[in-house]
VMD Tcl script that builds the backbone (N, CA, C; Angstrom):
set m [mol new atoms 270]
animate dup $m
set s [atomselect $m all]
$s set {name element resname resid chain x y z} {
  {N N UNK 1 A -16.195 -53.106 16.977}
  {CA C UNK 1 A -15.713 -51.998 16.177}
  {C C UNK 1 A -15.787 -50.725 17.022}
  {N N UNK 2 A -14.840 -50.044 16.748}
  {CA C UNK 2 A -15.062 -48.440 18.011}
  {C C UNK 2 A -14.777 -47.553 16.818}
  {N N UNK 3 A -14.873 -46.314 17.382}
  {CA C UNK 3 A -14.586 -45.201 16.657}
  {C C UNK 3 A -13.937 -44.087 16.903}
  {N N UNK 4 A -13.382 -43.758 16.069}
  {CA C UNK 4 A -11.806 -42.799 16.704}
  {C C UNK 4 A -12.158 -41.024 15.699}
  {N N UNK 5 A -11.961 -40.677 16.738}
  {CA C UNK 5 A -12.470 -39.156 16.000}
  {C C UNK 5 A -11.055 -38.644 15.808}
  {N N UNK 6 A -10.497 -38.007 14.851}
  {CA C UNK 6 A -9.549 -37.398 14.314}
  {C C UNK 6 A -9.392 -36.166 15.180}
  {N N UNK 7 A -7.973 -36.004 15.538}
  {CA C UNK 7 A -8.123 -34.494 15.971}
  {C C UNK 7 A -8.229 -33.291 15.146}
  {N N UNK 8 A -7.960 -33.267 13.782}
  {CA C UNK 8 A -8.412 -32.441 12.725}
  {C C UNK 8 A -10.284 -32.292 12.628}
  {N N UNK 9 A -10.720 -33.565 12.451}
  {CA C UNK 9 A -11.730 -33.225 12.588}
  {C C UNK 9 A -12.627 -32.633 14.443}
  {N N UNK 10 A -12.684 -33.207 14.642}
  {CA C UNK 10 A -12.379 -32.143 16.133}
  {C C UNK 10 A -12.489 -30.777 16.344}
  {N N UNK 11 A -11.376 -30.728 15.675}
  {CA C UNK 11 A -10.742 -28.940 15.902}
  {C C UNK 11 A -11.655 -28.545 14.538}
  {N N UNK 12 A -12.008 -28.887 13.780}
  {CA C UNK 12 A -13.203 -28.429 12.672}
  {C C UNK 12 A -14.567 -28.174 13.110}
  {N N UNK 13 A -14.900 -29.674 14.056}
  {CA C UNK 13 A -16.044 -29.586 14.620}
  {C C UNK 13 A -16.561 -28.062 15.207}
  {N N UNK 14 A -15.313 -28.254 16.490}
  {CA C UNK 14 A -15.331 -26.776 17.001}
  {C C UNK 14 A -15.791 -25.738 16.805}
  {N N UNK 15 A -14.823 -25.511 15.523}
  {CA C UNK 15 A -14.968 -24.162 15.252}
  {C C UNK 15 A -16.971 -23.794 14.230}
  {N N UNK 16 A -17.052 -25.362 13.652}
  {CA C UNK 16 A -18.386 -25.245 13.181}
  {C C UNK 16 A -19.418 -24.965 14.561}
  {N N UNK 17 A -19.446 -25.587 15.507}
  {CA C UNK 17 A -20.361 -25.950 16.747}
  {C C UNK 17 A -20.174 -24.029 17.237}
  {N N UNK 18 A -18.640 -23.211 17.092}
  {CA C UNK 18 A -18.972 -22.117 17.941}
  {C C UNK 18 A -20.122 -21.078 16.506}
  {N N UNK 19 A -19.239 -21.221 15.670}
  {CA C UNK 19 A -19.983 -20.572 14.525}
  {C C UNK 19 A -21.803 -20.374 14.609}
  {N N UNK 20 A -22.145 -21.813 14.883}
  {CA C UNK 20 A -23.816 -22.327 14.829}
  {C C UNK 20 A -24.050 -21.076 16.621}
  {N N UNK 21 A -23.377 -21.702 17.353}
  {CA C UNK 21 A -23.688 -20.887 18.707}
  {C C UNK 21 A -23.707 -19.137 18.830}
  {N N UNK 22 A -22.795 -18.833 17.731}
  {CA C UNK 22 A -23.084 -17.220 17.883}
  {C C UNK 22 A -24.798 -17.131 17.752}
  {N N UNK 23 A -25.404 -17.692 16.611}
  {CA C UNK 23 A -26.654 -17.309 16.168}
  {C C UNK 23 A -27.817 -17.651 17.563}
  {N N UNK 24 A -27.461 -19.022 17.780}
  {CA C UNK 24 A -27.963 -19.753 18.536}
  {C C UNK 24 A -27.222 -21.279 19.689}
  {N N UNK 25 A -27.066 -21.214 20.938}
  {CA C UNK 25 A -26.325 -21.963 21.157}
  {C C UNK 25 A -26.934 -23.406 21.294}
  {N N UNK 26 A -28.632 -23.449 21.320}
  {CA C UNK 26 A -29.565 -24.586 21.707}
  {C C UNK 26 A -29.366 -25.284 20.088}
  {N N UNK 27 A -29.347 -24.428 19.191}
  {CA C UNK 27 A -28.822 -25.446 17.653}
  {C C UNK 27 A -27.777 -25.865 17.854}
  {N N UNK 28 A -26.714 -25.137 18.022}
  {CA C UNK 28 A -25.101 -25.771 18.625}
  {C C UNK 28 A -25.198 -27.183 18.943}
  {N N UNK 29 A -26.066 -26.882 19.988}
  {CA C UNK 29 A -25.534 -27.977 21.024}
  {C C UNK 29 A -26.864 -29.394 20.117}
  {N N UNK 30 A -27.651 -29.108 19.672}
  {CA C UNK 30 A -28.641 -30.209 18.963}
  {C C UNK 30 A -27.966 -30.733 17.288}
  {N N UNK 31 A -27.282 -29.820 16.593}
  {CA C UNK 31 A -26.370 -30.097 15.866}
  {C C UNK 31 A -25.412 -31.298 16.611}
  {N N UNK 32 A -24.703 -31.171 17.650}
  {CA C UNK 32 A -23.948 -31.710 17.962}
  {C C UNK 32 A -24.554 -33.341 18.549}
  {N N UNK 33 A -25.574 -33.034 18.967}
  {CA C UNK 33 A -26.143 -34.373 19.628}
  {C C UNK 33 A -26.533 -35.329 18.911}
  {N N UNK 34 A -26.929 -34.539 17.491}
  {CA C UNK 34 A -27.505 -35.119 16.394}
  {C C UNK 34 A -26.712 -35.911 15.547}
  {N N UNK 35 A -25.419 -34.850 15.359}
  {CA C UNK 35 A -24.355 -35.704 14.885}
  {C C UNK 35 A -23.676 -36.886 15.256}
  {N N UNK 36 A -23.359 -36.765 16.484}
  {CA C UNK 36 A -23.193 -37.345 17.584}
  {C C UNK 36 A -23.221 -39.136 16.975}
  {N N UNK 37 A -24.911 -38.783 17.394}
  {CA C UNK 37 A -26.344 -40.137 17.711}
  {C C UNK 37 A -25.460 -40.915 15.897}
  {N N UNK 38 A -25.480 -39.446 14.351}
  {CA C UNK 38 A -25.400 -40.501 13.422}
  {C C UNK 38 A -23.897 -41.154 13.006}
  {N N UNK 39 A -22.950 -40.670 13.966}
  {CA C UNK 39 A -21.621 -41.367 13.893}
  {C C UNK 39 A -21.749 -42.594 14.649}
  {N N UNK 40 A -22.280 -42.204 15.673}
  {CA C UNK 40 A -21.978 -43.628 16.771}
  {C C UNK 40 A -23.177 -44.722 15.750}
  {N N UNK 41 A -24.116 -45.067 15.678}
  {CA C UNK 41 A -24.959 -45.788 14.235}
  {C C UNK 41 A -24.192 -46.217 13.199}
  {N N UNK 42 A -23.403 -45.631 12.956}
  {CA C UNK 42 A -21.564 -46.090 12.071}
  {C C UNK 42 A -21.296 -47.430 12.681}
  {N N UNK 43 A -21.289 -47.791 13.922}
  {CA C UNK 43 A -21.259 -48.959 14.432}
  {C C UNK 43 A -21.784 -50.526 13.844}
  {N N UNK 44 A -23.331 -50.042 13.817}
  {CA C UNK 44 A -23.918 -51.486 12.812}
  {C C UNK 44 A -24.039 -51.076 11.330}
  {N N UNK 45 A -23.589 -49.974 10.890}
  {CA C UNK 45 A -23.774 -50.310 9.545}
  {C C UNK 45 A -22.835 -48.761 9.171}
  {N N UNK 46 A -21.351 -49.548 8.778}
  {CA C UNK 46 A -20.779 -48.613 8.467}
  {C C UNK 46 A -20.244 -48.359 6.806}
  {N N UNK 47 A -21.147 -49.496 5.870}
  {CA C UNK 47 A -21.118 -49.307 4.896}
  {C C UNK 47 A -22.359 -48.285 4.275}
  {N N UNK 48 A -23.430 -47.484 4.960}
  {CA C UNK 48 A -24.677 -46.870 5.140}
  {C C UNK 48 A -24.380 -45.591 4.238}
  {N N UNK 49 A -23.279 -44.607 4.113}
  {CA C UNK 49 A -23.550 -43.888 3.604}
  {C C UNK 49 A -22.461 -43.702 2.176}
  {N N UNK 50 A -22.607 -43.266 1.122}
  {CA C UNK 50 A -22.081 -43.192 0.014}
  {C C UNK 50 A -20.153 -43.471 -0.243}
  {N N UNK 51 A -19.968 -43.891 -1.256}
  {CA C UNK 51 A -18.870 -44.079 -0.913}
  {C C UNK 51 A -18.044 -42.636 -1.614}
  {N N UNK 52 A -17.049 -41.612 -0.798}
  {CA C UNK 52 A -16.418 -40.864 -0.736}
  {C C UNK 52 A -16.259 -40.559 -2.218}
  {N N UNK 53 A -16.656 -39.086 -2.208}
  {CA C UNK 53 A -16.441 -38.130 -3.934}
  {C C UNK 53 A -15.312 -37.835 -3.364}
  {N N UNK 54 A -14.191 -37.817 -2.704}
  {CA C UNK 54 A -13.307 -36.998 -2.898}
  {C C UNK 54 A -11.875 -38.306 -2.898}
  {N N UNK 55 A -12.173 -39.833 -2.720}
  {CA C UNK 55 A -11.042 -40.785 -2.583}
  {C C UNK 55 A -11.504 -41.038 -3.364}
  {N N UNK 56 A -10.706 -42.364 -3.775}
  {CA C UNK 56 A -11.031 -43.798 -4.739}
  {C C UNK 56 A -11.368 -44.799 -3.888}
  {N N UNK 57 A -10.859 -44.664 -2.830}
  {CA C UNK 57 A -11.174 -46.047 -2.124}
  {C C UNK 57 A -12.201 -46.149 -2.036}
  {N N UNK 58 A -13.200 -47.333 -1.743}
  {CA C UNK 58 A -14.289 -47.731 -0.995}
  {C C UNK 58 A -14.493 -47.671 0.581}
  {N N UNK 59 A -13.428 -47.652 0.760}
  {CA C UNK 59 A -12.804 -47.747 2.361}
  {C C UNK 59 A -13.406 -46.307 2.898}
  {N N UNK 60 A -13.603 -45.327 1.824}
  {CA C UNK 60 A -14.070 -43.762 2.776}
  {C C UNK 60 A -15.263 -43.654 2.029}
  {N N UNK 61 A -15.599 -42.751 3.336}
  {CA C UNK 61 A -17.187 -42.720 3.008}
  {C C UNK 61 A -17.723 -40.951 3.151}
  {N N UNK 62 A -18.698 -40.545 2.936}
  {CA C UNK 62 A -19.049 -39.533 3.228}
  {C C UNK 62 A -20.583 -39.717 3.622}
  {N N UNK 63 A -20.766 -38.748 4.999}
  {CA C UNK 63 A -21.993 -39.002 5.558}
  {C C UNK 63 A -21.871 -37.107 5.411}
  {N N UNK 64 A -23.532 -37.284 5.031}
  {CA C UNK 64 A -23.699 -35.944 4.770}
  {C C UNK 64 A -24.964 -35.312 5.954}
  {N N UNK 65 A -24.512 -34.110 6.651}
  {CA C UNK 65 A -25.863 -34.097 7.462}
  {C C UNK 65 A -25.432 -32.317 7.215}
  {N N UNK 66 A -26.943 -31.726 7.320}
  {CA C UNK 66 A -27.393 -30.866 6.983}
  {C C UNK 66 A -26.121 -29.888 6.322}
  {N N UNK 67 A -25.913 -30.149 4.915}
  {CA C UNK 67 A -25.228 -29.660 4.510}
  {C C UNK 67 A -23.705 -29.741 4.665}
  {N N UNK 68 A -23.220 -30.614 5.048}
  {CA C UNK 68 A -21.986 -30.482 5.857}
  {C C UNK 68 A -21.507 -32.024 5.485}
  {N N UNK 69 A -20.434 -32.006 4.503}
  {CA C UNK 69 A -19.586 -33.886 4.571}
  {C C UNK 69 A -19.066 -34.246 5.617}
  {N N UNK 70 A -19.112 -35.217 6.416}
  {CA C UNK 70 A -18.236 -36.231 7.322}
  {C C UNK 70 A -17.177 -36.987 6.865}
  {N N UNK 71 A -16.518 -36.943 6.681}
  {CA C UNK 71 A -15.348 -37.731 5.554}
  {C C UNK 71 A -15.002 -38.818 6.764}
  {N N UNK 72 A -15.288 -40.044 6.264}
  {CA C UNK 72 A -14.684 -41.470 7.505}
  {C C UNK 72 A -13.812 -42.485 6.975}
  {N N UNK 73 A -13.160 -43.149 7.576}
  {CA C UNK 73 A -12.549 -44.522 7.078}
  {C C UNK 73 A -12.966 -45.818 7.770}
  {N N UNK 74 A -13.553 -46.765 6.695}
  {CA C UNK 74 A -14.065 -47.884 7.250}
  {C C UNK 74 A -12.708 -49.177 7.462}
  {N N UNK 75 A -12.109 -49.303 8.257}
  {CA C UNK 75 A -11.511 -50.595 9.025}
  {C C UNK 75 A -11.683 -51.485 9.218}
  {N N UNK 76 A -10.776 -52.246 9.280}
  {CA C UNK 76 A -11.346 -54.001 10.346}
  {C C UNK 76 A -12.096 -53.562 11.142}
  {N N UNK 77 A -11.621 -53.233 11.925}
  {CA C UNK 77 A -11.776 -52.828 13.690}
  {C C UNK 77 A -11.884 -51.870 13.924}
  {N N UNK 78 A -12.445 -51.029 13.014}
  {CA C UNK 78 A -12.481 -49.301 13.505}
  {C C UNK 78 A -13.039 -48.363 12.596}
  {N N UNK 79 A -13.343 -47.500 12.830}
  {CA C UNK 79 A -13.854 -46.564 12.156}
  {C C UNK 79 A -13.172 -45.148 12.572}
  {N N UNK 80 A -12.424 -44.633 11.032}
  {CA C UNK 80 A -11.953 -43.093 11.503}
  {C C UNK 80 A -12.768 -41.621 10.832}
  {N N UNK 81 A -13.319 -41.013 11.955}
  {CA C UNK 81 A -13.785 -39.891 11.615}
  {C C UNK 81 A -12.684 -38.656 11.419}
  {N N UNK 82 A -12.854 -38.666 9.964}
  {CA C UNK 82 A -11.566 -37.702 9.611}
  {C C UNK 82 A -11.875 -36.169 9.334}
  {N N UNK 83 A -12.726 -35.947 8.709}
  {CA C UNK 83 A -12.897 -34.264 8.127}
  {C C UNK 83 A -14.578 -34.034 8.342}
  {N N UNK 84 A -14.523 -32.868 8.639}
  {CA C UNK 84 A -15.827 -32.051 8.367}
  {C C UNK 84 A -15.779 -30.875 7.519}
  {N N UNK 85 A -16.864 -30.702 6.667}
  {CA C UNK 85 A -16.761 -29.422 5.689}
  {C C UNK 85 A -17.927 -29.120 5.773}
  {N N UNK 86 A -18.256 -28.120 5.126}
  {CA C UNK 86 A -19.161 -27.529 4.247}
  {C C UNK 86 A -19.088 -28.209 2.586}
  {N N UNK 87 A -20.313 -28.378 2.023}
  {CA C UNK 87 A -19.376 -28.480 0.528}
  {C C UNK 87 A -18.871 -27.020 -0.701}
  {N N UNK 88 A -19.364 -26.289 -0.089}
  {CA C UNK 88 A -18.977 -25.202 -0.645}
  {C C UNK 88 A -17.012 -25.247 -0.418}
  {N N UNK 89 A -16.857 -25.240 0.361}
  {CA C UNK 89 A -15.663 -25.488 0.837}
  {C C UNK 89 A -14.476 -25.908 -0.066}
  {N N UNK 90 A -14.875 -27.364 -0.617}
  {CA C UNK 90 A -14.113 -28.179 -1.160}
  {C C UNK 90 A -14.169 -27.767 -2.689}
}
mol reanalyze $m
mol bondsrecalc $m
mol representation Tube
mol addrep $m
């Protein structure tokens, strides 16, 4: 199984990762490592976190880390990392 990061989410990441770096860039960058470590773990167990408030499917999931949804799609063969938010946001 591999995992395919969305370029939407991406370009979300971004702009969250520069946001965290104005304050501090050593959170930035530990935010990011952190996140990182709990997408790639998506690997052996990608049924692990809740199944998606915002689809019907079972197929999406939401992984929540410090405040912030991961919106994913679980596949045969893949896993897609689609959105990042805030939940205030949505």
């Amino acid at each position: 199984m591999t995992i395919i990061k969305d370029v939407y989410f991406m370009n979300r990441l971004y702009i969250i990762l520069r946001y965290i770096a104005r304050d501090k860039k050593s959170a930035s960058k530990k935010f990011e490592n952190e996140l990182n470590q709990k997408i790639k773990a998506l690997i052996d167990s990608p049924y692990k976190y809740r199944a998606s408030y915002y689809f019907e499917s079972n197929e999406y999931r939401d992984l929540i880390y410090h405040g912030y949804t991961i919106i994913y799609k679980v596949q045969s063969d893949k896993i897609l990392v689609l959105d990042i938010f805030k939940w205030q946001e949505k």
